[in-house]
N, C-alpha and C positions, 0 to 999 in steps of 0.2 A: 898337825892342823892348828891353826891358829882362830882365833875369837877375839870378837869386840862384845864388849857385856854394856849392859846398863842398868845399873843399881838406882832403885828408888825409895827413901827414907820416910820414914812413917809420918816427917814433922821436918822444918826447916831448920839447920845445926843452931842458929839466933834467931836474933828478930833485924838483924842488921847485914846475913848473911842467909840468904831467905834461898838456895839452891837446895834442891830436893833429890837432885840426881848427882850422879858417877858416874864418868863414862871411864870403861879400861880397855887394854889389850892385854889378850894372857894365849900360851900355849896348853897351859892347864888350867882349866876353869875350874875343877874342884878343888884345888891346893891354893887358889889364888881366892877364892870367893872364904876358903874357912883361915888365909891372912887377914884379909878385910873384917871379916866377925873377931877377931882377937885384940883388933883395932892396929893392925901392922897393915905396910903397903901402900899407907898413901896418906896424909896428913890432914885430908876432908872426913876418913872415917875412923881414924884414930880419935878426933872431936866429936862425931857423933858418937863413939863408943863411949867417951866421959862422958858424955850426956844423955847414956841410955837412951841413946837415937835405933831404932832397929831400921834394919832394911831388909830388900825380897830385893831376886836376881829378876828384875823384868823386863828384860830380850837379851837376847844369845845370838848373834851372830855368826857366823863363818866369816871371815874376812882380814884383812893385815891392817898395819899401823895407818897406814893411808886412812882407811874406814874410822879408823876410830879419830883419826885429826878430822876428819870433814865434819863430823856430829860435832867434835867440839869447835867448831869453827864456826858453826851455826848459830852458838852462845842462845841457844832456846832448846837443850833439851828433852823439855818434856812433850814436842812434837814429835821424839822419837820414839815414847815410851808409853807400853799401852796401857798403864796404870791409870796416868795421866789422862789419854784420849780415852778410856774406857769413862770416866768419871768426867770427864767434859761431855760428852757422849748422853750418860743420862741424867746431866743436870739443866740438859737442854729443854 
């Protein structure tokens, strides 16, 4: 089974690189999300790791690399993630 994740960061990695999410693909979501916390696996969360960025896995999908290039092709993220729209949601 394959997965698209989307990791949302407590805080933006700068003030000059202001993305709050991750989007990945993995076949193992547990082995692939405790690389991510070690700050291995991908060079957006190896720098939130120096900079005691934490993040939460918030959506898990079912789906292949296709899935996971469309979201990032969308270059907006946080309309995927319900961190985001929950907090859009009641600041309305």
């Amino acid at each position: 089974m394959s997965y698209v994740y989307i990791l949302h960061f407590q805080r933006p990695i700068s003030p000059y690189h202001t993305a709050q999410h991750y989007v990945g693909f993995t076949k193992d979501i547990d082995q692939r999300i405790r690389e991510h916390r070690k700050g291995r696996g991908s060079r957006f969360c190896a720098v939130a790791k120096e900079r005691d960025i934490s993040f939460t896995l918030a959506e898990l999908l079912m789906g292949e690399r296709s899935l996971e290039k469309a979201i990032k092709r969308q270059k907006n993220t946080k309309i995927f993630c319900p961190v985001c729209c929950k907090s859009n949601y009641y600041s309305s």
